[in-house]
Backbone bond lengths (Angstrom), bond angles and torsions (degrees), N, CA, C in turn:
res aa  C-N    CA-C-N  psi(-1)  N-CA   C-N-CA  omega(-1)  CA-C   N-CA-C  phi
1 X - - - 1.445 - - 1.517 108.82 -
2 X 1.233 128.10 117.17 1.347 142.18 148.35 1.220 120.37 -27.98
3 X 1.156 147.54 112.25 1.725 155.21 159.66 1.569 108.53 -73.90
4 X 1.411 118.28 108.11 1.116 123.50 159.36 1.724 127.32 -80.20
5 X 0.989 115.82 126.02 1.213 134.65 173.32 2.274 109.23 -27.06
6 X 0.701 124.53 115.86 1.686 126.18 179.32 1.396 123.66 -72.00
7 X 2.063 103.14 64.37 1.153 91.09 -178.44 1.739 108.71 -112.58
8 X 1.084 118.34 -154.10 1.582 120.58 171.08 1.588 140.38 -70.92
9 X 1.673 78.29 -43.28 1.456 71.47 151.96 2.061 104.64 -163.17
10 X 1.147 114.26 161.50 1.705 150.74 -166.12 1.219 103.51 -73.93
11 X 1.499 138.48 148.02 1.235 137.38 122.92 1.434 132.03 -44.72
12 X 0.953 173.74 -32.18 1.618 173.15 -111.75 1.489 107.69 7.07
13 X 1.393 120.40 82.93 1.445 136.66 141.01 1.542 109.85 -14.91
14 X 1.714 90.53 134.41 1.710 108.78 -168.87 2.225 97.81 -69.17
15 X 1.090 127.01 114.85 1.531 126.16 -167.81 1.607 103.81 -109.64
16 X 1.593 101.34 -15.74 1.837 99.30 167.55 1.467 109.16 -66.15
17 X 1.829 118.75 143.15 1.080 114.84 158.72 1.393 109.39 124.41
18 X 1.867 95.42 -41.13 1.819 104.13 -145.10 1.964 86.44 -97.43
19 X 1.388 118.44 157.65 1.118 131.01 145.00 1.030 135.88 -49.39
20 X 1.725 132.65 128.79 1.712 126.09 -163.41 1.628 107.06 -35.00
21 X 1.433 91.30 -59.23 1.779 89.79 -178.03 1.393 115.03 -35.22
22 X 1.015 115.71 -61.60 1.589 125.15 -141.04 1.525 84.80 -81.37
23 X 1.407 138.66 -33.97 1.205 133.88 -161.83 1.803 106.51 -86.12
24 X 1.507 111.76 -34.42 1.531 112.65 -178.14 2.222 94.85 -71.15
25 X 1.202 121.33 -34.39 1.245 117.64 161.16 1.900 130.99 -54.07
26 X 1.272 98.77 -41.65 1.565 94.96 157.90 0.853 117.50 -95.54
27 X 1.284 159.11 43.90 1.254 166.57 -170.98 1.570 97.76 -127.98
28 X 1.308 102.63 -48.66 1.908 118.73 -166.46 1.380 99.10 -76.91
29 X 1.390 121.96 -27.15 1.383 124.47 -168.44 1.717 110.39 -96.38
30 X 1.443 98.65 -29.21 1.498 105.33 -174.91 1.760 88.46 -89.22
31 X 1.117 147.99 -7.21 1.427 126.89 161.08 1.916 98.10 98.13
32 X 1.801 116.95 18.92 1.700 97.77 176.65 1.444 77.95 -150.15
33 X 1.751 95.91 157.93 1.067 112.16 -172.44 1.839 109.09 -101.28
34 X 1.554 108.28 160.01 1.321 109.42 -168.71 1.453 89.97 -111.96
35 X 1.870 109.01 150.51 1.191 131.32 173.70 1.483 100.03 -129.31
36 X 1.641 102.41 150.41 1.510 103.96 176.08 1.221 108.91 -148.09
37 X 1.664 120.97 110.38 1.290 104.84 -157.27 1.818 95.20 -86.39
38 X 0.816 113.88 -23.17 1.890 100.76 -176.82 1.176 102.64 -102.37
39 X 1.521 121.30 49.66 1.563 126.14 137.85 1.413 125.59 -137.22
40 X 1.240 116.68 78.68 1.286 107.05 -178.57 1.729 148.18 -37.89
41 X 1.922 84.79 -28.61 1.308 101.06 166.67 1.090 113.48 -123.97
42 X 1.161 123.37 58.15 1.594 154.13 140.80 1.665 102.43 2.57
43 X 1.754 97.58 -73.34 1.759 100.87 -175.89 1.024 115.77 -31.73
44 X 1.600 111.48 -65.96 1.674 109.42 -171.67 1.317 111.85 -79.96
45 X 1.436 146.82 -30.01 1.469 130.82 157.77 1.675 110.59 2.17
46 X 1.266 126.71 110.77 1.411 145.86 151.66 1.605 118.80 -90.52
47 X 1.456 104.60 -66.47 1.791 98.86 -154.74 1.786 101.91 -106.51
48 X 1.115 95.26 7.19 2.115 100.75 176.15 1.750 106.53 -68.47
49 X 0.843 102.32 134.58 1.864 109.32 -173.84 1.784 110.14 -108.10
50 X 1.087 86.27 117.29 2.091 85.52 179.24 1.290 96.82 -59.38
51 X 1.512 99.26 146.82 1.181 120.39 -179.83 1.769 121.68 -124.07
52 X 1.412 91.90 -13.40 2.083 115.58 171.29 1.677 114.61 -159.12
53 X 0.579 79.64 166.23 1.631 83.15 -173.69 1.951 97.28 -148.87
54 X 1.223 98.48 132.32 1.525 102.98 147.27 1.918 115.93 -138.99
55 X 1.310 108.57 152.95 1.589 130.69 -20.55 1.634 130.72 -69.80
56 X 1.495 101.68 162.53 1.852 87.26 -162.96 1.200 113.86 -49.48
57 X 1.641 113.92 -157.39 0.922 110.09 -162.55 1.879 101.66 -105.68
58 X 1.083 141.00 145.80 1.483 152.04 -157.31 1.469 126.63 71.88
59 X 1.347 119.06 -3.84 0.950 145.19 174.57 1.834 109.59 -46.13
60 X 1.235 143.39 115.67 0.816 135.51 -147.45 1.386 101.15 -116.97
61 X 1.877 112.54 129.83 1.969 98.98 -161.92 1.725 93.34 -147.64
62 X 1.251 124.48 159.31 1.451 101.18 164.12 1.871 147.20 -44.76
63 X 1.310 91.68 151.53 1.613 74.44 162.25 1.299 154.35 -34.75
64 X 1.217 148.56 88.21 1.328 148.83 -149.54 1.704 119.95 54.09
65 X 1.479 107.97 36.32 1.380 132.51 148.04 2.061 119.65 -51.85
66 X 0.924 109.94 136.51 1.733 118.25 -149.31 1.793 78.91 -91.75
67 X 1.431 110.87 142.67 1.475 130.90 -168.07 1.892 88.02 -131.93
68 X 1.250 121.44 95.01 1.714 113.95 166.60 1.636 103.14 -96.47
69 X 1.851 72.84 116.39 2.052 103.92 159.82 1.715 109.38 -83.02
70 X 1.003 86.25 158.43 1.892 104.26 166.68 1.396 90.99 -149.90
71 X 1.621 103.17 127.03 1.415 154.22 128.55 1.443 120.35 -21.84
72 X 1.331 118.23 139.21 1.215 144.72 156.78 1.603 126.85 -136.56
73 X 1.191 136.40 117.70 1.373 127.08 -164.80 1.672 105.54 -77.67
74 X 1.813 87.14 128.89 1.777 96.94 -168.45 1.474 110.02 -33.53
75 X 1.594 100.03 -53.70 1.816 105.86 -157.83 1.227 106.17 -90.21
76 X 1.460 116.09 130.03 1.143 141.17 -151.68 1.671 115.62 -99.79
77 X 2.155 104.17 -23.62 1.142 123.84 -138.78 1.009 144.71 22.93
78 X 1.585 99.66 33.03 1.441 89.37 172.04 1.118 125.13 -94.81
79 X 1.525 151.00 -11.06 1.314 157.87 143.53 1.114 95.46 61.25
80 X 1.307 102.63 -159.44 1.799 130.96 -160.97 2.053 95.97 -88.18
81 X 1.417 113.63 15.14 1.297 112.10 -128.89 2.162 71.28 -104.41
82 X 1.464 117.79 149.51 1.449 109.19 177.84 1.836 109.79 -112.17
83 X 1.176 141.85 136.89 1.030 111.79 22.15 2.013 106.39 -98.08
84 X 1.236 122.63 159.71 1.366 116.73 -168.00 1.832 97.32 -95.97
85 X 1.211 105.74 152.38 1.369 111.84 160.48 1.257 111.86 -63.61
86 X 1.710 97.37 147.89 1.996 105.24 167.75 1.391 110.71 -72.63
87 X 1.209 110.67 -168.12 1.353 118.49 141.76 2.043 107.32 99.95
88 X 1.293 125.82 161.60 1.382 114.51 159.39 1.499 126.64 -9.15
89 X 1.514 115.23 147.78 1.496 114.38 172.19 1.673 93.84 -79.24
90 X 1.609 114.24 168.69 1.312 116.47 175.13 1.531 109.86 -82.20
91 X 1.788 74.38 125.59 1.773 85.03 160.90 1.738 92.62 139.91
92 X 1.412 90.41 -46.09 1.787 99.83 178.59 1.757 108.65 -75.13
93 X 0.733 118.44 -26.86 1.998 122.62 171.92 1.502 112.32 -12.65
94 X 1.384 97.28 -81.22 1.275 128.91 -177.76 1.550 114.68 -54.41
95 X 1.195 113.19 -36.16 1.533 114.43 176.14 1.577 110.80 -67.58
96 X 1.197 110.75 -22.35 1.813 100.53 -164.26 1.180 114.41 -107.49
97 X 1.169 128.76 179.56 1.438 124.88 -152.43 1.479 105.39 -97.76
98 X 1.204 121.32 159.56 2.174 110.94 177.58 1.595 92.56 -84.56
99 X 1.299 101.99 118.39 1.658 79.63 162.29 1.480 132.43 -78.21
100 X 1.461 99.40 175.54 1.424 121.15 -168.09 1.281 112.91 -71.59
101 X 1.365 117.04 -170.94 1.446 142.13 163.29 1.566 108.03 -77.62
102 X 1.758 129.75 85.25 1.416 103.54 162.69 1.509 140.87 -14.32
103 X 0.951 100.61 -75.14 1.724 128.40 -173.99 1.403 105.37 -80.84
104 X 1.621 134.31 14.98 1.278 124.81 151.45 1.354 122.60 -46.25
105 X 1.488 114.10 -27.88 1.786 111.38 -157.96 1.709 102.01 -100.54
106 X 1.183 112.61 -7.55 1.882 135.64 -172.70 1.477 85.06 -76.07
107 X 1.573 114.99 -77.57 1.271 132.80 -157.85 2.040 111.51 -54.28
């Protein structure tokens, strides 16, 4: 574990990318705490991968100021396994927007 320096206030560590674990660990090290509202059982979360974070990441906030991740479940199933799902690799899903109706603006 990393010892941060005792000041007022933290940078906010990049939390996209990383695994619950690894992310409730920089969180502890970067000096702010993580909230997740679509995980209730947050604690035990292991292999779920953030997928957003607010606030971004360098963003400068007080000391042990609450950083909310959202989740995506690591396994995707899609493996070596055929036929594969379309769409984003996992993790990116959740970040993008649903799209629209083309032809809303025609109509």
């Amino acid at each position: 574990m990393r010892i941060t320096p005792k000041s007022s206030e933290v940078r906010v560590p990049r939390f996209v990318g990383l695994m619950a674990v690894d992310a409730r660990e920089a969180a502890e090290a970067g000096g702010v705490l993580l909230v997740a509202p679509d995980r209730p059982d947050f604690a035990r979360t292991v292999v779920d991968y953030v997928v957003r974070q607010y606030p971004p990441p360098g963003v400068e906030v007080p000391r042990g100021a609450a950083v909310t991740v959202w989740f995506e479940l690591g396994d995707d199933g899609g493996g070596v396994r055929e036929p594969r799902r379309g769409g984003p690799p996992p993790g990116l899903r959740r970040a993008l927007d649903e799209p629209g109706d083309p032809f809303a603006v025609l109509r």
